[in-house]
C-alpha positions in Angstrom: 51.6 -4.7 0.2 52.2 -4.1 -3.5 54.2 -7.2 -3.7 50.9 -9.4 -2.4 48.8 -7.6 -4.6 51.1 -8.5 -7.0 51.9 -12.2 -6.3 47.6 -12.5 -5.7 47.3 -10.9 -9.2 49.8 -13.3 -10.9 48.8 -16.4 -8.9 44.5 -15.8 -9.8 45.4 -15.8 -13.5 47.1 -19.1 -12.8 44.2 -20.6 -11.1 42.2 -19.3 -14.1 44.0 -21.0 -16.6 44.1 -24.1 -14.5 40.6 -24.5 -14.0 40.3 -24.1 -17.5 42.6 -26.7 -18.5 42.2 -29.2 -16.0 37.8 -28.8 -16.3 38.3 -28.3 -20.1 36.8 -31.8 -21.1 33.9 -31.7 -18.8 32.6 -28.2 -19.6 30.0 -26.9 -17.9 28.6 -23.3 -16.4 30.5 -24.3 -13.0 34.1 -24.1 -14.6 33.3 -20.9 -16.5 32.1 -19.3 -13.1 35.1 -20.5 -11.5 37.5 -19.6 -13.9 35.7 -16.3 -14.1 36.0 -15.7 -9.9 39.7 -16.2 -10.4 40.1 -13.5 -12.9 38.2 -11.2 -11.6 39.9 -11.6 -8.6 43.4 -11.2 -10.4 42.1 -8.2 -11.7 41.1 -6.5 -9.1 44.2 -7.6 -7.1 46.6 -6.1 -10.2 44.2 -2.6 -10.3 44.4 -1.9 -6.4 48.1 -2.6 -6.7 48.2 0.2 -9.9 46.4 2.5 -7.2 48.9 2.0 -4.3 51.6 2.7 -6.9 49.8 5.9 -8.2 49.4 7.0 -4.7 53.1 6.4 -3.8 54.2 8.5 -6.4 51.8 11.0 -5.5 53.5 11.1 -2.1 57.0 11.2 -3.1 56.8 13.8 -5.6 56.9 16.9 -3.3 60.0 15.4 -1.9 61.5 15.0 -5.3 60.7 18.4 -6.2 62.1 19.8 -3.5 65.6 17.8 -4.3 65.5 19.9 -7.7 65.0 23.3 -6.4 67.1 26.0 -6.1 67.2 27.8 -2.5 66.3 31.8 -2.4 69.4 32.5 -0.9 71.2 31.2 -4.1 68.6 33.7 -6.5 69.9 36.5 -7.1 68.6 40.2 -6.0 65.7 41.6 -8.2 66.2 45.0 -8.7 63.7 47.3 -7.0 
């Protein structure tokens, strides 16, 4: 999923630029909306994929801590 956000993040701000080369010489509100849909679009696309990252890590760090623990059985006696 991260690699379609990804490759719909990456491919939007390609449209943008397109549209904005290609329409350059005619102008106009329409390419400026377009262009603007496109990088809004990659923008979003590149923040949800930020999110699903965040949230991956999230979830793996318990298991990471864990990895770096020592057990109790390895502590040694406290002294009563």
């Amino acid at each position: 999923m991260r690699a379609f956000l990804i490759a719909v993040g990456v491919l939007s701000w390609v449209m943008a630029l397109a549209v904005m080369v290609i329409f350059a010489a005619s102008g106009g509100v329409l390419t400026a909306i377009a262009s603007g849909i496109f990088a809004v679009v990659a923008v979003v696309a590149l923040g949800c994929e930020r999110i699903i990252k965040t949230l991956e890590d999230i979830r793996d760090a318990p298991a990471r801590a864990r990895l770096n623990t020592v057990p109790i059985s390895a502590l040694p006696a406290a002294p009563l």
